[in-house]
ROKOL-36959 format. One record per atom (N, C-alpha, C): residue in one letter; x, y, z. Coordinates in nm, 4 decimals. Atoms other than C-alpha are relative to their C-alpha. Layout:
% residues N
{'A' {X Y Z}},
...
***
This chain:
% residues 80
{'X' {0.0749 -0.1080 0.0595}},
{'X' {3.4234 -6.0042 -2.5126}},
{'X' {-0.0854 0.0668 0.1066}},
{'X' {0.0833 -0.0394 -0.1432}},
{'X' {3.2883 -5.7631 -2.2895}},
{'X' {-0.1640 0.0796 -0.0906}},
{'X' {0.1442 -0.0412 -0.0157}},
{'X' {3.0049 -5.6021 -2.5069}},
{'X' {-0.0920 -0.0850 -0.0423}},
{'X' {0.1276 0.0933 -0.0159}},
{'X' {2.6800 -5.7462 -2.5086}},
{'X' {-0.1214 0.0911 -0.0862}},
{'X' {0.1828 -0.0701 0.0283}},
{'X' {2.3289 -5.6025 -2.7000}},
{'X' {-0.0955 -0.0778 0.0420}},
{'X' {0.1002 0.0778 -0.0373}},
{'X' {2.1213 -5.8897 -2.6571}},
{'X' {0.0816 -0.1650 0.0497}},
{'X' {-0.0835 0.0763 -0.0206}},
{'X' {2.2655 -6.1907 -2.4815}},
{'X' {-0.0590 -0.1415 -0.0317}},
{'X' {-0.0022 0.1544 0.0485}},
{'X' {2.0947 -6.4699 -2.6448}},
{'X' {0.0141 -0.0175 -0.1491}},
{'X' {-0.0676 -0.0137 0.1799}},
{'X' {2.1409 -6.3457 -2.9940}},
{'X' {0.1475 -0.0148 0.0036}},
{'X' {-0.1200 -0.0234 -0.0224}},
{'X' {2.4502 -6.2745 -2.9019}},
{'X' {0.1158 -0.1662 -0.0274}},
{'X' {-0.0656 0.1058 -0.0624}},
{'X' {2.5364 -6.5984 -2.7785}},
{'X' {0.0259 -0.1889 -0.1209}},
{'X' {0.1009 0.1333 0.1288}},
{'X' {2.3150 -6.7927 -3.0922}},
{'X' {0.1056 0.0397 -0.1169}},
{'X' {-0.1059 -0.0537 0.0693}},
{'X' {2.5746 -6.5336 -3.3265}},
{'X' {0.0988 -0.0894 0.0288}},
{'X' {-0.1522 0.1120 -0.0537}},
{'X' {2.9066 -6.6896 -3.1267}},
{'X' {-0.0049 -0.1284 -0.0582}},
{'X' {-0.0571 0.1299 -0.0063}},
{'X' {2.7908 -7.0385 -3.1351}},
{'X' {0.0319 0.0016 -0.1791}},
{'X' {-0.0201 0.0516 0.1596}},
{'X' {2.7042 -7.0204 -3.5367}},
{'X' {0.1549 0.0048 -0.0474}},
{'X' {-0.1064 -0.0326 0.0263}},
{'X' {3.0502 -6.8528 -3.6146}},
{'X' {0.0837 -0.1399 0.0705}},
{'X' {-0.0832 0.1151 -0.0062}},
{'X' {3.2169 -7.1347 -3.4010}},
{'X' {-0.0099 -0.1140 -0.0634}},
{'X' {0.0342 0.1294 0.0309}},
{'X' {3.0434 -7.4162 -3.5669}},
{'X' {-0.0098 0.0266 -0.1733}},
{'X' {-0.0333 -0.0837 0.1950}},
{'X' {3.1176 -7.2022 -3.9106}},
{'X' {-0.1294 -0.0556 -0.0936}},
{'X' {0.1880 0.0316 0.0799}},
{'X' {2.7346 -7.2080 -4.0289}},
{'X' {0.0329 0.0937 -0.1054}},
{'X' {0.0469 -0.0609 0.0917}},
{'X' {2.6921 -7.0657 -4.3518}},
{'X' {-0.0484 0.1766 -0.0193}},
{'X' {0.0674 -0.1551 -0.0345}},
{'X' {2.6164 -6.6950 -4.4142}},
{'X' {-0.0895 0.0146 -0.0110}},
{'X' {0.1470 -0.0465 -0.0153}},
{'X' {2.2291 -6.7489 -4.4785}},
{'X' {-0.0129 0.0213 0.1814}},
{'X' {0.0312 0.0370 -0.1811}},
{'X' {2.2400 -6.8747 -4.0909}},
{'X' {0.0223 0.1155 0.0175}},
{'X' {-0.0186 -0.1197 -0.0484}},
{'X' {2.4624 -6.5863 -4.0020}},
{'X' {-0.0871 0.1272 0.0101}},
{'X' {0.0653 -0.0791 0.0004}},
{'X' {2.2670 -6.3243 -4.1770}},
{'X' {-0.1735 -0.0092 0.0746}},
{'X' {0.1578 -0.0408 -0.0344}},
{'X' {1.9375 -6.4424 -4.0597}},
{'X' {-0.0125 0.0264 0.1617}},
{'X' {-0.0247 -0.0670 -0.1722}},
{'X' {2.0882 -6.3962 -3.6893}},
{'X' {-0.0096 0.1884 -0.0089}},
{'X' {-0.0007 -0.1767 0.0339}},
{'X' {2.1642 -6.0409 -3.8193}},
{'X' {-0.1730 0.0738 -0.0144}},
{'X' {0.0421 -0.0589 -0.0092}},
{'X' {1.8657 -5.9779 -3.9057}},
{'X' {-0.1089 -0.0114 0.1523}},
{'X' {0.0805 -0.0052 -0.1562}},
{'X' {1.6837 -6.0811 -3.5703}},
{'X' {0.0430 0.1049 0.1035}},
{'X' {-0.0536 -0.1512 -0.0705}},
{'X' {1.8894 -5.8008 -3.4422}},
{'X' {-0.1060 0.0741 -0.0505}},
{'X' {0.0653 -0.1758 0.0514}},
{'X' {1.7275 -5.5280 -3.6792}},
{'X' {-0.1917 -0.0622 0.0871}},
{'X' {0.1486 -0.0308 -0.0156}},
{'X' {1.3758 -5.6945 -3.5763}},
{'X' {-0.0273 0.0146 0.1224}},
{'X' {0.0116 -0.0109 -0.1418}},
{'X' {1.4645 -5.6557 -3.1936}},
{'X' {-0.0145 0.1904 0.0286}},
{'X' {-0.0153 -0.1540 -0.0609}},
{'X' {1.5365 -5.2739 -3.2592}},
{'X' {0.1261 0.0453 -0.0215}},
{'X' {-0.1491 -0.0622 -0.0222}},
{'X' {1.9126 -5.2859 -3.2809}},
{'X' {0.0559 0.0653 -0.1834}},
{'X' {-0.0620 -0.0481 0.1580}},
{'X' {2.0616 -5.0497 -3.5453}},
{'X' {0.1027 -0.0836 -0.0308}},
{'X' {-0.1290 0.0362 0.0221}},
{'X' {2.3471 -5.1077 -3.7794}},
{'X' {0.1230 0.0207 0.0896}},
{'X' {-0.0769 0.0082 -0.0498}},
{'X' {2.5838 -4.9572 -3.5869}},
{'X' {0.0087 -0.0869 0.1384}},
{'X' {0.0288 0.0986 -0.1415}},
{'X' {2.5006 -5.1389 -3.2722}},
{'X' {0.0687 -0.1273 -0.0250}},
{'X' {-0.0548 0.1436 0.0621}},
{'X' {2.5764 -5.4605 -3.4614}},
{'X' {0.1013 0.0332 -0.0287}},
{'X' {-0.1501 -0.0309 0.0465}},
{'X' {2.8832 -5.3075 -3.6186}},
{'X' {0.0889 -0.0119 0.1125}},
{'X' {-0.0699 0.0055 -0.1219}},
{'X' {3.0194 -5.2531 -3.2689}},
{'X' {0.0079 -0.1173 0.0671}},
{'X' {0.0094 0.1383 -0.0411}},
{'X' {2.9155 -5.5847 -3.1440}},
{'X' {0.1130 -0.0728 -0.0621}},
{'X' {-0.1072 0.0665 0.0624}},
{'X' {3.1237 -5.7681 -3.4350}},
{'X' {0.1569 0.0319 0.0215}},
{'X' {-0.1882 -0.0097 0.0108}},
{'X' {3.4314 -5.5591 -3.4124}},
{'X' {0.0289 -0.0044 0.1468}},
{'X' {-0.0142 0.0286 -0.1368}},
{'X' {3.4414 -5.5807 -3.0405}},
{'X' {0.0433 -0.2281 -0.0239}},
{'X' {-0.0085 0.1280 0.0795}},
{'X' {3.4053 -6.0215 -3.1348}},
{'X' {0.1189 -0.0344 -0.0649}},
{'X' {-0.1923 0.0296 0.1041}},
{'X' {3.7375 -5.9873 -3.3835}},
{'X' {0.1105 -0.0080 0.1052}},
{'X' {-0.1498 -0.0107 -0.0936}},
{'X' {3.9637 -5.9369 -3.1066}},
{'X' {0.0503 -0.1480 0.0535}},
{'X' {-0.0459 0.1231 -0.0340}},
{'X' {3.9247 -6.2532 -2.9905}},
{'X' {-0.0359 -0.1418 -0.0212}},
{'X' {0.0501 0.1550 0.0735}},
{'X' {3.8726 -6.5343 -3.2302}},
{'X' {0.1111 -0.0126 -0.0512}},
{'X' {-0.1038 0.0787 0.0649}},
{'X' {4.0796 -6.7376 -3.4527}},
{'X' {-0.0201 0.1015 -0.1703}},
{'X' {-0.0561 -0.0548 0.1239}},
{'X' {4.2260 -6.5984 -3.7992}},
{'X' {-0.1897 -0.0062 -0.1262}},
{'X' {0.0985 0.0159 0.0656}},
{'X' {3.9108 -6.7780 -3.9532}},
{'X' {-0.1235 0.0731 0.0214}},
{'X' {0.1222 -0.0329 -0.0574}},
{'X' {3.6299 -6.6916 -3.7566}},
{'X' {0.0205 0.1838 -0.0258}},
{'X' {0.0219 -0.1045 0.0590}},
{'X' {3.7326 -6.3294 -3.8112}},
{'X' {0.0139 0.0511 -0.1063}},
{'X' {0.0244 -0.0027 0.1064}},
{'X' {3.7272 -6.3629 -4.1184}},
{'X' {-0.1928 0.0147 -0.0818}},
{'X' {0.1120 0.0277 -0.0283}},
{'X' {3.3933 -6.4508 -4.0972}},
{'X' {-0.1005 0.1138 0.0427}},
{'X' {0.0340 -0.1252 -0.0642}},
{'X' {3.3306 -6.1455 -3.8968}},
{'X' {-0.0078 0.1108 -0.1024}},
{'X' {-0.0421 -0.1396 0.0398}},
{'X' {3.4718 -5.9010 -4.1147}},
{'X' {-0.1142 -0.0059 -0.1506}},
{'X' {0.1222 0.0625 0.0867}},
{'X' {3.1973 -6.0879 -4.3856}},
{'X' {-0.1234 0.0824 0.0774}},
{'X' {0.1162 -0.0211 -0.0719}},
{'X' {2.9051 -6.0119 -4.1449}},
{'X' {0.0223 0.1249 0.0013}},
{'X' {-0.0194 -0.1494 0.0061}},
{'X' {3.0467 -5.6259 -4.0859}},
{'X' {-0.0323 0.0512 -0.1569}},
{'X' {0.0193 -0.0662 0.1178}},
{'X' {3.0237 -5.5493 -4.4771}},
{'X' {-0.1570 -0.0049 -0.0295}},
{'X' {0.1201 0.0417 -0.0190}},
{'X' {2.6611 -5.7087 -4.4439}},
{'X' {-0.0258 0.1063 0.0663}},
{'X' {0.0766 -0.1102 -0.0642}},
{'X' {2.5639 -5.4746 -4.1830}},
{'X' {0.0213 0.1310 -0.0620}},
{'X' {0.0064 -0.1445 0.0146}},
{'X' {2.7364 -5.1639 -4.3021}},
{'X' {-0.0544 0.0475 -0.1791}},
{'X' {0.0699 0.0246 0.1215}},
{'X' {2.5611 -5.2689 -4.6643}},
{'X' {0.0492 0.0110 -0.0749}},
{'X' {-0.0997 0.0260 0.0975}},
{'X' {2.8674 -5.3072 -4.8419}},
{'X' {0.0040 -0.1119 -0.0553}},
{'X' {0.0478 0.1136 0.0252}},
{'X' {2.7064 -5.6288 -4.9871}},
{'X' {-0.0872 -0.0018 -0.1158}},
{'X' {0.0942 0.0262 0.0541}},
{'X' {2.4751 -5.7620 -5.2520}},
{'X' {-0.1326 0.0691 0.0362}},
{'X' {0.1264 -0.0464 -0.0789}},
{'X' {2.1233 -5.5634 -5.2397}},
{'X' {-0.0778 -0.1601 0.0409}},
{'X' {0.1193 0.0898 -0.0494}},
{'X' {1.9572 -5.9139 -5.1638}},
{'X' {0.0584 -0.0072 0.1337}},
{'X' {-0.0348 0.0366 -0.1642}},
{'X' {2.1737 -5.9243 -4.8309}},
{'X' {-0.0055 0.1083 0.0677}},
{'X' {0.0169 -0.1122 -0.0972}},
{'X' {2.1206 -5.5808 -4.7273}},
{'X' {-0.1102 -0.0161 0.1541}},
{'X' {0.0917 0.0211 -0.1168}},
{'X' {1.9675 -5.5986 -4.3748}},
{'X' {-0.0931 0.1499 0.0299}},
{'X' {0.0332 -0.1364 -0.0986}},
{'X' {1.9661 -5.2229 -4.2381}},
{'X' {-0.0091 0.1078 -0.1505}},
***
């Protein structure tokens, strides 16, 4: 993956998804994005950049976290 926004969120995102944490975990990575500054799309780009090169599951996972950001979700999980 070559893009990057913040590289320890970034990195804290990756591991959860590999170690398939739960989507509270996930989302509450998400939102440490919005409280750094980073818009939705920022994050949107981050994730789908991420899909290219994981396993069937994990982007599955992904494509979970993208509906989250772009607030195609429950209003209690809306972030942005």
């Amino acid at each position: 993956m070559t893009t990057e926004i913040d590289i320890v969120l970034d990195w804290e995102l990756r591991d959860a998804l590999e170690r398939n944490a739960n989507l509270d975990v996930l989302r509450t990575i998400l939102v440490k994005y919005r409280e750094k500054g980073f818009g939705s799309e920022s994050v949107n780009e981050l994730l789908s950049a991420m899909r290219n090169c994981v396993a069937e599951d994990i982007e599955g996972r992904i494509l979970e976290l993208m509906d989250i950001v772009s607030g195609f979700c429950a209003p209690n999980m809306r972030i942005w």
